[in-house]
N, C-alpha and C positions, 0 to 999 in steps of 0.2 A: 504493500500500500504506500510504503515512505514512497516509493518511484513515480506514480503516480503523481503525490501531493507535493513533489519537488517542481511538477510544471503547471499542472493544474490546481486550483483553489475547486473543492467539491462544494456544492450550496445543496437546498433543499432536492429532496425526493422528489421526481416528477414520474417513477414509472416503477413498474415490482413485477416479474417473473416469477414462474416455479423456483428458478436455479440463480437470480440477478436482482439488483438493484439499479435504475438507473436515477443520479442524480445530473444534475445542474450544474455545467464545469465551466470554471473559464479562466480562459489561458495566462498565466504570470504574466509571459512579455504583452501579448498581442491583444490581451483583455478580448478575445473573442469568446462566444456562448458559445459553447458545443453540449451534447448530451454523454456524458460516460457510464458506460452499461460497467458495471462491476460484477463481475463472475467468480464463482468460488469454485476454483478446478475440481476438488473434492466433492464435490452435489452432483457433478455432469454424466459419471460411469456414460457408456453407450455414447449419449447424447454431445459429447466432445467432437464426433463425427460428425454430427448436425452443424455443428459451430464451425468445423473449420471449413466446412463447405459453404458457409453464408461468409467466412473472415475471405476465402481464397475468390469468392466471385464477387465478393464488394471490391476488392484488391483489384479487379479488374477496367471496372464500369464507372463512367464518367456521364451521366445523364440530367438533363433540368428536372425531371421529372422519376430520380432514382436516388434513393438516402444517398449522401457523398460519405463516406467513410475518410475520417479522416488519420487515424493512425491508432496503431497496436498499442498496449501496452503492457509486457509481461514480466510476472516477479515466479518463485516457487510456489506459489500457493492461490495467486490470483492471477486474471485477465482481465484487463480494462480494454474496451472496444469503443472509440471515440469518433461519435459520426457528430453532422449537421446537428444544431438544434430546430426541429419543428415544433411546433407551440398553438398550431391549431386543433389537433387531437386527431380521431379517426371521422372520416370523410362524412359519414352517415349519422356522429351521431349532432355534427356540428349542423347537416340540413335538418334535424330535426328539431334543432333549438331557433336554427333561425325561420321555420315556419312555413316556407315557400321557397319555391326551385320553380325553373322555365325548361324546355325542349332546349332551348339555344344552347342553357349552361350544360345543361348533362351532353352536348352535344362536341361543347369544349373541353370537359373534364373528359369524354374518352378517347378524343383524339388525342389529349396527352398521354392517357393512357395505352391506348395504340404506338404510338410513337415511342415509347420508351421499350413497349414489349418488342417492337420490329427492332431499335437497336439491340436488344438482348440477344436477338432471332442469328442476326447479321452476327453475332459472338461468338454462334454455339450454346448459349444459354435458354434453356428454358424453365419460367418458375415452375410450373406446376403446382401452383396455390394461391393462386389469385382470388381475394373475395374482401368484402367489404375492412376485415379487422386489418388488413393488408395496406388499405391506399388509407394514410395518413396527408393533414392538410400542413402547408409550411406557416401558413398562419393564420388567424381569424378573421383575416380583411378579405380574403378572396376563397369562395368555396370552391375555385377550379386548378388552382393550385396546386396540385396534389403530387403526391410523392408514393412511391410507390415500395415496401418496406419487407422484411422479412425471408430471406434466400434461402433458410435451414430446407426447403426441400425442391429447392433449383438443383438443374443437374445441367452439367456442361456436357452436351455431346458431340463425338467422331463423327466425321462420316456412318461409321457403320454402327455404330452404337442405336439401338434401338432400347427407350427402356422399358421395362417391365414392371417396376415396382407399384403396386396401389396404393397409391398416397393423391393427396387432396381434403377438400371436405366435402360432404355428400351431396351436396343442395347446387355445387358448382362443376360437378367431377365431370368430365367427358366419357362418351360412352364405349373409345374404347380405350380410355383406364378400367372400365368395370367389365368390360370382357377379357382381359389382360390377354389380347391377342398384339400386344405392343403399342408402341406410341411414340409421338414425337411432339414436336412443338406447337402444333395444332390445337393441343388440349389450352394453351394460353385462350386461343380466340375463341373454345367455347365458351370458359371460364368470363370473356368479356360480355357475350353475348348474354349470361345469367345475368351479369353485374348490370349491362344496360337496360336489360327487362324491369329491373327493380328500382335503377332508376329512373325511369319513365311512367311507373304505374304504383308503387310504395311496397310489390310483394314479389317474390319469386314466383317464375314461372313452371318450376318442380320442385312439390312440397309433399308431405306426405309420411307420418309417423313411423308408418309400417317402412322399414327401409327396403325391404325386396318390394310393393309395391312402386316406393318411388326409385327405383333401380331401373324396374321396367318401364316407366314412364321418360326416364335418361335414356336407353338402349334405343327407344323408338322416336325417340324427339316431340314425346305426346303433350304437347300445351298450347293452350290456347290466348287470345286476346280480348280477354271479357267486354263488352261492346260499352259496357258503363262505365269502363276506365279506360278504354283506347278512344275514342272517339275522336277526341281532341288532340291525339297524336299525329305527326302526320305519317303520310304513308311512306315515305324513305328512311324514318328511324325503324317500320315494322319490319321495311324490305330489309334493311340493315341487318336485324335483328335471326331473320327465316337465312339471310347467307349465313351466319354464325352458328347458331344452334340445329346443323347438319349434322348427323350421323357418319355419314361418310367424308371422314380426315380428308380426303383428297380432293371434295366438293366444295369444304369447307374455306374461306377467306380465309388468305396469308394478313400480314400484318399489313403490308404492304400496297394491299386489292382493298382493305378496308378502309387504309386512307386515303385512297381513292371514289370511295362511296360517296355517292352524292350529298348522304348524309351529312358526311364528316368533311367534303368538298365543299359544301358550299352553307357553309355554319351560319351564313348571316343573314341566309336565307330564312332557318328556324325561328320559328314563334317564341316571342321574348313575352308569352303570358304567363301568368303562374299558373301552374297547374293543376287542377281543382281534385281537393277531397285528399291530395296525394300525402302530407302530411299525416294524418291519422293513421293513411295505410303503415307511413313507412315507419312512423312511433311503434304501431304494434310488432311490426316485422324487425324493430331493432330490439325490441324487450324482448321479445322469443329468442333471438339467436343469440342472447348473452345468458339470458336463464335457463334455456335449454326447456321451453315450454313448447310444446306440440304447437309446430304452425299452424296445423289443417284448423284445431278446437279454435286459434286467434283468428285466422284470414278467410275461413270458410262462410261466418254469419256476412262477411263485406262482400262475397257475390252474388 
């Protein structure tokens, strides 16, 4: 810890892990704010492998819209990992404090988000866990700002590396993570394709307690566009939408072909109205996915 505290002044707590603490750092000479994750090697067993594979592809990546890591720092017994400080919190739960979102904004928030996943693409990097706890905001002044946070189950791959492993979270997974007939980078743009459904309407478009029910509802691409909350969408976020949440990886939009979508082409075209009723959706659907309350019992009496 002396090593740490010889460059950085630690301040208050802004963040707690299973395995970490992260406080509020900032620099002796250069009095910048950064965020120091402190890890206690001894808590990690297994999960060390998690870390150095988020420490080795943040080591990598230089993006507006990707945490910037800003340096190591290791003693026998600790790890301090010292990125940006972001200070607007996670993406979702800031729209839901501030009460209203338009088409236009969710329309600029995933073209950044797009853009950051096709640099990762262009790397060899694919996350493989993209979802809401994920895209953190850089500050409270702008909800489009976002950053894009958490690597532990990004994988760098070969040419010929195809991966196998089932990881993800359920409500975002692509459907062939869950037939583990392999996979590649494609799983990113289904995983957008949830994220943009939800922001555009307040709820996921695959919900469903029973997990082998909504398994089978991933496998087939079974969701629909309830007419009492799409209406006011327009029609090239839904077309957006049907290229992304494709079953067949190879049918599916690269990072690249999405930002080329008319959607995401021509942003200023999009309806800057607020979106009606979407709030309430999206309040419920942020309570359920942090208390682990059955979404179907929450978002079912709203259609």
């Amino acid at each position: 810890m002396e090593k740490i505290e010889e460059i950085y002044t630690l301040k208050e707590e802004i963040g707690r892990g299973a395995f970490s603490v992260v406080h509020l750092g900032i620099h002796k000479k250069t009095q910048e704010r950064v965020a120091v994750k402190i890890i206690e090697k001894s808590s990690l067993g297994a999960d060390i492998v998690r870390l150095q594979t988020e420490i080795d592809i943040l080591k990598q990546v230089s993006h507006p819209n990707i945490i910037d890591l800003k340096e190591l720092i290791e003693t026998p017994t600790i790890l301090a990992i010292i990125t940006e400080l972001v200070t607007g919190g996670e993406l979702f739960d800031k729209i839901v404090e501030q009460g209203s979102y338009t088409e236009r904004e969710a329309a600029v928030l995933i073209s950044k988000m797009v853009s950051a996943i096709e640099y990762l693409h262009n790397r060899g990097i694919v996350h493989r866990d993209l979802k809401p706890e994920n895209l953190l905001l850089k500050s409270d002044h702008d909800l489009t700002e976002v950053k894009l946070a958490d690597f532990g189950l990004s994988k760098i791959v070969g040419e010929q590396n195809i991966m196998m492993t089932a990881c993800g979270t359920p409500s975002y997974v692509a459907p062939e993570v869950l037939s583990a007939s392999g996979y590649d980078s494609e799983v990113d743009l289904w995983s957008i394709g949830v994220i943009t459904y939800i922001l555009l309407c307040g709820f996921p478009p695959f919900y469903n307690e029973n997990l082998g029910l909504l398994f089978e509802d991933i496998m087939v691409a079974r969701y629909e566009f309830p007419e009492d909350y799409w209406s006011h969408i327009s029609k090239e976020a839904k077309d957006f939408i049907e290229k992304l949440l494709v079953v067949n990886p190879s049918k599916r939009l690269t990072a690249a072909g999405a930002l080329k979508h008319p959607w995401l082409n021509n942003i200023n075209s999009q309806s800057n109205k607020k979106l009606p009723n979407f709030n309430e959706k999206l309040k419920l659907f942020n309570e359920a996915r942090k208390s682990n309350v059955s979404l179907t019992k929450l978002i079912d009496p709203l259609l």
